[in-house]
FIKOLZA-1660 file (N, C-alpha, C; in steps of 0.1 Angstrom, whole numbers, plus 5000, padded with zeros to 4 digits):
% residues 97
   i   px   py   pz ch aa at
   1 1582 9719 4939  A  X  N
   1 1579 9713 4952  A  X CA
   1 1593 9710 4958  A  X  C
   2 1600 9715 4970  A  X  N
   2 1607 9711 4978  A  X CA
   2 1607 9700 4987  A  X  C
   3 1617 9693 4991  A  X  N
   3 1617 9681 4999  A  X CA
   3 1618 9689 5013  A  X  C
   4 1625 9680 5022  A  X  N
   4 1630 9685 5037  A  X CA
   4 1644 9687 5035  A  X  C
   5 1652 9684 5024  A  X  N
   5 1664 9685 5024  A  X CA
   5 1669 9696 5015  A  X  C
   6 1658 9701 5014  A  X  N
   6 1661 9717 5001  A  X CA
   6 1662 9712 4985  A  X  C
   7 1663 9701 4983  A  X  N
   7 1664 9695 4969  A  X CA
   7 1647 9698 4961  A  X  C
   8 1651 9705 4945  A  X  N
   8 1633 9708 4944  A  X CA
   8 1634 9692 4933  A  X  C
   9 1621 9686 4936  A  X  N
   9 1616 9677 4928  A  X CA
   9 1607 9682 4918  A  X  C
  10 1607 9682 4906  A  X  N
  10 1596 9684 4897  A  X CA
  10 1589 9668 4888  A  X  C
  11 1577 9671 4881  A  X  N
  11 1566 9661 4872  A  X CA
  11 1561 9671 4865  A  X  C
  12 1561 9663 4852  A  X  N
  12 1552 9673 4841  A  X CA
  12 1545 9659 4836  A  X  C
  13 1536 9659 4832  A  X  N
  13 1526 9655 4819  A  X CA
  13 1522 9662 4810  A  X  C
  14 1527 9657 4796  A  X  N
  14 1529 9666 4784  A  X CA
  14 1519 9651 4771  A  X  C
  15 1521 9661 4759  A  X  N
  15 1514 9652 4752  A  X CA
  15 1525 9656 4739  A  X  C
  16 1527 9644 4730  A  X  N
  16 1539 9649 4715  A  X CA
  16 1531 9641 4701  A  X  C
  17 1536 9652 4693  A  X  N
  17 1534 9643 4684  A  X CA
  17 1553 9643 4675  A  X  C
  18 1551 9631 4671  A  X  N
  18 1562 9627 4656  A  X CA
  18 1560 9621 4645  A  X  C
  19 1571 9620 4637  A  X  N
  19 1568 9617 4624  A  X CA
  19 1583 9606 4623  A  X  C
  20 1575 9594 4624  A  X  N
  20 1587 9583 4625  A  X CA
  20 1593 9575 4614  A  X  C
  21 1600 9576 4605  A  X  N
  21 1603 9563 4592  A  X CA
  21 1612 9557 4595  A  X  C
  22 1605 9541 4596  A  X  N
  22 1609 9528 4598  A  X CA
  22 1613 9520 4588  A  X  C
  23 1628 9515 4588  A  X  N
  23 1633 9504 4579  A  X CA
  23 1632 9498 4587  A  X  C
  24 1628 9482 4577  A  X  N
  24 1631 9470 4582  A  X CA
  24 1634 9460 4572  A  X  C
  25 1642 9456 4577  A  X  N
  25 1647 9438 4564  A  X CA
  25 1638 9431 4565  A  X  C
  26 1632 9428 4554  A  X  N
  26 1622 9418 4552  A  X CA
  26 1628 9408 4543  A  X  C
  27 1643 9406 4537  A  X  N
  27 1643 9393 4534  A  X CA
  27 1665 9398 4528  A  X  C
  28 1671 9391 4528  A  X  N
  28 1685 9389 4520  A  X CA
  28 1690 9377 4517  A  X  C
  29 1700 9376 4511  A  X  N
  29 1708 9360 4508  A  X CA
  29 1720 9359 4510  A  X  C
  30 1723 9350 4511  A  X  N
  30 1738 9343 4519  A  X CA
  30 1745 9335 4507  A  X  C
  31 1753 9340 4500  A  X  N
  31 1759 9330 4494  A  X CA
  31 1770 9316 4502  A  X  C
  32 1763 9302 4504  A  X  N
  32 1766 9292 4507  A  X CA
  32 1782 9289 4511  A  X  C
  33 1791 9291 4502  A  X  N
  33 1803 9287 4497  A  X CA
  33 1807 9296 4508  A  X  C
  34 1803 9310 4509  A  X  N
  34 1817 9320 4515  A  X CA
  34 1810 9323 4528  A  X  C
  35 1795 9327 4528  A  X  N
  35 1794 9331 4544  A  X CA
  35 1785 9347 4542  A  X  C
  36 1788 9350 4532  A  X  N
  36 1784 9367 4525  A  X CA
  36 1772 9365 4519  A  X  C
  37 1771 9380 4531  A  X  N
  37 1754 9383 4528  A  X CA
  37 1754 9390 4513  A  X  C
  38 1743 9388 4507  A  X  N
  38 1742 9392 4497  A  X CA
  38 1730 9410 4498  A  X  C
  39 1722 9415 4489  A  X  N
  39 1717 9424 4495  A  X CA
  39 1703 9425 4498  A  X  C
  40 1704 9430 4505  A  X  N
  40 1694 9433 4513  A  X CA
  40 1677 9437 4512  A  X  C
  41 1669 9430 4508  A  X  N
  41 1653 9438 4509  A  X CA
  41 1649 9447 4521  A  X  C
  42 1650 9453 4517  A  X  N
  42 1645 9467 4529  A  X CA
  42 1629 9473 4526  A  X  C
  43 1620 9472 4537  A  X  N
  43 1606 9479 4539  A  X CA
  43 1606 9489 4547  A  X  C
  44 1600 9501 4538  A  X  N
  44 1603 9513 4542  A  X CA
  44 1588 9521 4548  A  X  C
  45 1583 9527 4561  A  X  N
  45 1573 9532 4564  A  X CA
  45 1573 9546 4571  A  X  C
  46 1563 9552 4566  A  X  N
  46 1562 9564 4572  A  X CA
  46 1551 9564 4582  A  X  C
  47 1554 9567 4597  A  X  N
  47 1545 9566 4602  A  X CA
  47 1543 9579 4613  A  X  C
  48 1528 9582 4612  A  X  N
  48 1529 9596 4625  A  X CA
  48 1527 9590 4639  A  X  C
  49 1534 9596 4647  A  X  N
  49 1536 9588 4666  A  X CA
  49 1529 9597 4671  A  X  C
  50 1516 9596 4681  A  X  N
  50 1517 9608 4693  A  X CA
  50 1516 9602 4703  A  X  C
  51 1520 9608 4713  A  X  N
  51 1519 9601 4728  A  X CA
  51 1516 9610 4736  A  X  C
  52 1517 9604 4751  A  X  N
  52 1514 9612 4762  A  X CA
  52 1527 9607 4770  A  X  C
  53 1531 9615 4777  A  X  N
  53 1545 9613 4787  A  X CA
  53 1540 9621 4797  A  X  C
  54 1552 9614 4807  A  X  N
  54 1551 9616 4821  A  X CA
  54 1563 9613 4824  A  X  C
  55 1566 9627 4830  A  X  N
  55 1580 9631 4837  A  X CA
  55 1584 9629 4847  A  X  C
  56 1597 9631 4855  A  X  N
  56 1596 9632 4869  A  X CA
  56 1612 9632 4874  A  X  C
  57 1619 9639 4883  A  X  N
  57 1630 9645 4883  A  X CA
  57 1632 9648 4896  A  X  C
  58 1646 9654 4898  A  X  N
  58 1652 9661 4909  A  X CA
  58 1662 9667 4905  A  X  C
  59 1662 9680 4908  A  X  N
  59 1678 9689 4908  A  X CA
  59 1689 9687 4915  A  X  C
  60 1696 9686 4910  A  X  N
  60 1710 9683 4919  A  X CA
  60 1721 9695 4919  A  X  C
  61 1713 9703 4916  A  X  N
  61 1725 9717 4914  A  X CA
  61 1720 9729 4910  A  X  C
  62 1722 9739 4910  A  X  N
  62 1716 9750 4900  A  X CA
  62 1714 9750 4886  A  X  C
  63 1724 9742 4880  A  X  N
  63 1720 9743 4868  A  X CA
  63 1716 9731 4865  A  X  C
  64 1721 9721 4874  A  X  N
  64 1711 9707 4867  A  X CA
  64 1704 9696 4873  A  X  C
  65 1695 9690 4865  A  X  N
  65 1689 9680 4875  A  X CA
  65 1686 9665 4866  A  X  C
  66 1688 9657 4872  A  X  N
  66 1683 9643 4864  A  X CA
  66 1667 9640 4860  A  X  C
  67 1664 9633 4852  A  X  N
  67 1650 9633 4847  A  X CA
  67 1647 9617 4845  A  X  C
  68 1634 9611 4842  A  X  N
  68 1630 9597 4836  A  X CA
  68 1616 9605 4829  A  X  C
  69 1618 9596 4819  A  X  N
  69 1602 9599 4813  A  X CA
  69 1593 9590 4807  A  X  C
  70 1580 9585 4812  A  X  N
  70 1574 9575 4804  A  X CA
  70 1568 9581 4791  A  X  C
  71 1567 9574 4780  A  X  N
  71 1561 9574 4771  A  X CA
  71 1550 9562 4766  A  X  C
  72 1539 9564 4762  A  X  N
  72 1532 9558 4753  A  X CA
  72 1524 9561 4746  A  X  C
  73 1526 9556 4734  A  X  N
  73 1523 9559 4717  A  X CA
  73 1516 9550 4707  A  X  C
  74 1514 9556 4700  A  X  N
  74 1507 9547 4692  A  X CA
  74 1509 9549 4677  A  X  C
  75 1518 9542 4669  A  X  N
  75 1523 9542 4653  A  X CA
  75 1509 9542 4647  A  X  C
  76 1506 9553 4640  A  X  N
  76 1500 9553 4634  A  X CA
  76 1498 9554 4615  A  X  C
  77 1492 9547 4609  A  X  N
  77 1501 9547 4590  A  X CA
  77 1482 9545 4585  A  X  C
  78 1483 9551 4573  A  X  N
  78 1470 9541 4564  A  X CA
  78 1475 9530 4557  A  X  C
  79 1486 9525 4560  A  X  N
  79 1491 9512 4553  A  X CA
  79 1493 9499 4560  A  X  C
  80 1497 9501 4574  A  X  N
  80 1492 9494 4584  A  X CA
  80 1488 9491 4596  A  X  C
  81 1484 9483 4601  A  X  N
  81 1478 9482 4618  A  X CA
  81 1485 9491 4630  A  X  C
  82 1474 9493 4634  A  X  N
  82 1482 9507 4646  A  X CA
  82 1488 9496 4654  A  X  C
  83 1496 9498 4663  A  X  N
  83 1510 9497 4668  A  X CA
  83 1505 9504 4684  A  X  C
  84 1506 9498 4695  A  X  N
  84 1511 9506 4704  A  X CA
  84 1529 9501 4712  A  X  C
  85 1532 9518 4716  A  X  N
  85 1549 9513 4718  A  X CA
  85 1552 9522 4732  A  X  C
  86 1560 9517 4741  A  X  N
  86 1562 9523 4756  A  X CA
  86 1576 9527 4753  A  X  C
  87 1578 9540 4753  A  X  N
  87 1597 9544 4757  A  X CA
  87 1599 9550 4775  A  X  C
  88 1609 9543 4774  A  X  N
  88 1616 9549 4787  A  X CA
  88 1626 9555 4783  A  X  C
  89 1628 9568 4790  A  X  N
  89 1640 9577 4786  A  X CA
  89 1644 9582 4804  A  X  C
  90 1660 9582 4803  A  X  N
  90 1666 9585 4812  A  X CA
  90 1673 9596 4808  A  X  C
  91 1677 9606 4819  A  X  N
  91 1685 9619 4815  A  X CA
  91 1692 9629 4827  A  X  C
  92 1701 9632 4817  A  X  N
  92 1706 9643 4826  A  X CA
  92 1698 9658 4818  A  X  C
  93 1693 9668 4826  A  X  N
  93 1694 9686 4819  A  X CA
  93 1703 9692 4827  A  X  C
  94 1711 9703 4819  A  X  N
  94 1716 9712 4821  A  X CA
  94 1712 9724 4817  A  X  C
  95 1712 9737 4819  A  X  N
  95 1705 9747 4821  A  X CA
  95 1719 9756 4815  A  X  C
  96 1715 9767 4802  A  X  N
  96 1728 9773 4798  A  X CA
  96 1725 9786 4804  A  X  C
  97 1715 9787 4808  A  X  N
  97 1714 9805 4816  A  X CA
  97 1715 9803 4834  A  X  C
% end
C-alpha cells in the first residue's frame, strides 16, 4: 500500500508458536554480619507460548523499513495456570538482497 508521498506502508497478522523455559528465584539467604547473598533456590519451567501478532511498518529506503509488533499469548504448562502475556516489539529490517 503506498502513501501520497511514495513511502509503501505494510501490516501483517500472523500467528506463532514457542517453547519458553522460565527461571525464577523462589527463595535465597543473606548472611547478616557481611551483606552476602548466600545461594540461590531457583524454579525451573517449561512452557509452550502461542500467540497471534500484528504488525505494522514503513520503508524508509530500499532496503529498509521500521516495524512495531503486537503480541498476545498465552503460557501454557500441565503444571501450572495458564498465563496470559502482551509483548511489544520495536524494529529496524534490513533486506540483504
Amino acid at each position: 500500500q503506498s502513501s501520497p508521498q511514495g513511502k509503501t506502508r505494510f501490516q501483517a497478522i500472523s500467528v506463532g508458536a514457542a517453547y519458553l523455559l522460565q527461571s525464577d528465584v523462589i527463595g535465597f539467604s543473606v548472611d547478616l554480619a557481611t551483606g552476602e547473598t548466600g545461594k540461590k533456590d531457583r524454579k525451573t519451567d517449561h512452557l509452550f507460548l502461542p500467540t497471534i501478532n500484528y504488525q505494522f511498518g514503513n520503508q524508509l529506503g530500499e532496503r529498509a523499513s521500521w516495524y512495531s509488533k503486537v503480541s498476545l499469548g498465552s503460557k501454557l504448562s500441565n503444571q501450572l495456570e495458564s498465563e496470559m502475556v502482551v509483548f511489544l516489539e520495536l524494529g529496524l529490517q534490513f533486506s540483504l538482497q
